[in-house]
C-alpha positions as CSV (number, residue, x, y, z in Angstrom):
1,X,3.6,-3.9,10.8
2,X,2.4,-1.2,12.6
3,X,2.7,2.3,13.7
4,X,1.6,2.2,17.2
5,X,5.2,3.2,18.6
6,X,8.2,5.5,17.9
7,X,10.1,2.3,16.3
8,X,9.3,-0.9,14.7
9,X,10.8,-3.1,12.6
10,X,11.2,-6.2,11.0
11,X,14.1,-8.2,10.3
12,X,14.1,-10.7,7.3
13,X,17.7,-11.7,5.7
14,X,18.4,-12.1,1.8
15,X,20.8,-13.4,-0.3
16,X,22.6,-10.5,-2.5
17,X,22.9,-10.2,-6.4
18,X,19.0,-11.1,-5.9
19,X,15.9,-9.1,-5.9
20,X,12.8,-8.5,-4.1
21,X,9.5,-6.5,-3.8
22,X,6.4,-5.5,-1.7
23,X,3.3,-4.1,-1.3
24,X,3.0,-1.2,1.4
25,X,0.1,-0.2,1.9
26,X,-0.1,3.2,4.3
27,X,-3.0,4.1,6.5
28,X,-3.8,6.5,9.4
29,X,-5.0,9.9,10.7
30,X,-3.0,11.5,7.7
31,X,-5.6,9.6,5.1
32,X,-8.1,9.9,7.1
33,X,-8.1,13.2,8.0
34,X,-6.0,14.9,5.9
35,X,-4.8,18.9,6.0
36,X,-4.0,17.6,9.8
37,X,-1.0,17.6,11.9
38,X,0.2,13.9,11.6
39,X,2.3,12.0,9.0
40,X,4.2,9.1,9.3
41,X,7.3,7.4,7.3
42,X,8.4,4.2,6.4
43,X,12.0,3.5,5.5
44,X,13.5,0.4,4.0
45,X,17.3,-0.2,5.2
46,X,20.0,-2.9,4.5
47,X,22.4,-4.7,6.4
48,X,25.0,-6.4,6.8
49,X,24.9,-10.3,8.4
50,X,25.3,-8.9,11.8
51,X,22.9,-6.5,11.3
52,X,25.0,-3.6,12.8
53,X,26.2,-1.7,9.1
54,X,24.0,-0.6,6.1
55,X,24.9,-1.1,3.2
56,X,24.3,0.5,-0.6
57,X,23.7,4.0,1.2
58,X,24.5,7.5,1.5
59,X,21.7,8.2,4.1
60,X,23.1,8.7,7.3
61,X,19.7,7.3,8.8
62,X,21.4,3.8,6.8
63,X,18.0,4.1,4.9
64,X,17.8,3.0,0.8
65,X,14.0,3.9,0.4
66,X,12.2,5.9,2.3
67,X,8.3,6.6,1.8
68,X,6.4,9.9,3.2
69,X,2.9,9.6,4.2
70,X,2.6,13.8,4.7
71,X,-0.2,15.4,7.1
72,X,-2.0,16.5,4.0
73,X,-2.6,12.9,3.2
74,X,0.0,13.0,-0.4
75,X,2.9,10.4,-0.3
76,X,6.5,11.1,-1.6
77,X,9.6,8.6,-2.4
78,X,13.4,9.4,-1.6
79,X,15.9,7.3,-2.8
80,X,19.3,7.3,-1.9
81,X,23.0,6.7,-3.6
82,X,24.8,3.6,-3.2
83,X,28.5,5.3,-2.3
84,X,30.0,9.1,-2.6
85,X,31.1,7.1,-6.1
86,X,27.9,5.2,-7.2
87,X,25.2,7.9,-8.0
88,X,22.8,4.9,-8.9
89,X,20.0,4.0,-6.1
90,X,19.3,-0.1,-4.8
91,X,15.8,0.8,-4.5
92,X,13.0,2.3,-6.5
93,X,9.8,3.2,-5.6
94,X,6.0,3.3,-7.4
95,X,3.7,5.3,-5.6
96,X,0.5,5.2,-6.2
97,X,-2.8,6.8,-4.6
98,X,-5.2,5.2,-2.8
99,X,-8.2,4.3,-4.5
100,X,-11.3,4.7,-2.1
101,X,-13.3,1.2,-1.8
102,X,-17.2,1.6,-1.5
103,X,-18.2,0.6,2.3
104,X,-19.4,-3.3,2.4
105,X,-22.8,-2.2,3.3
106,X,-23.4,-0.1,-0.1
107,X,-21.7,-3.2,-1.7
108,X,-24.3,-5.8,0.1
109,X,-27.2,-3.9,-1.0
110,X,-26.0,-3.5,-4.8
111,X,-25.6,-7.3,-5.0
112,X,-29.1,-7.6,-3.2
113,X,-30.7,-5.3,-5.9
114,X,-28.9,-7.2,-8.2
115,X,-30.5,-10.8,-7.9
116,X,-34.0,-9.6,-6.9
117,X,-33.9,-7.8,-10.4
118,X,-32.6,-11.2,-12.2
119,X,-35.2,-12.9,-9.8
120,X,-38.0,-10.5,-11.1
121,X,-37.1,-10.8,-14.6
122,X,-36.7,-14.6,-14.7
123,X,-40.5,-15.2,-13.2
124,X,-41.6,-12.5,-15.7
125,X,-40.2,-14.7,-18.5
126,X,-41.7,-17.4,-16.6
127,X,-45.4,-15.8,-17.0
128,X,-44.9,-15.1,-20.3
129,X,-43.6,-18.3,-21.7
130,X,-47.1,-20.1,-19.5
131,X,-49.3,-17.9,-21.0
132,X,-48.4,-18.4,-24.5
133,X,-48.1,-21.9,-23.9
């Protein structure tokens, strides 16, 4: 899924009394460049088999989870109660940061040095082992 419009979504029906999980993995101008204006949100909502009432929420939005990417590029969870009577959420989240990845071009070049140093040191143990021969 993307961001590239006001609303998107994606529909994919589940039997109840089981569980699930994902990965979501956020990206955009408010990783990038953070301390900016822009932020998005993802929210996770269930329904019922005509798709028209949530269910197991107090969010008016019909959300259970929703996840905060903020402009300054930090993330933040809300979880919300089943019923007015039911103060325990369906969902849970785990946030965790992003961790950087080195760009494929520094990674090239390490693996390069890598095997031209093996290379070097095998024909160096090659020299050795003639000339003792």
């Amino acid at each position: 899924m993307v961001n590239d419009t006001a609303y998107n979504d994606a529909f994919q029906g589940f039997t109840y009394g089981s569980s699930f999980s994902f990965g979501l993995t956020l990206s955009g101008l408010a990783l990038t460049n953070p301390g900016g204006q822009f932020g998005s949100s993802f929210a996770l909502s269930l329904y019922d088999a005509a798709g028209v009432t949530p269910l197991l929420t107090t969010d008016p939005n019909g959300s259970v989870l929703t996840v905060n990417l903020n402009a300054p590029g930090t993330t933040s969870g809300v979880t919300f109660l089943q019923s007015p009577t039911n103060n325990a959420p369906v969902a849970s989240a785990i946030l965790a940061s992003t961790v950087p990845e080195p760009p494929s071009l520094v990674l090239l070049s390490l693996a390069i040095l890598g095997l031209l140093a093996y290379g070097l040191g095998r024909r160096g143990l090659a020299r050795r082992s003639c000339a003792q021969g």
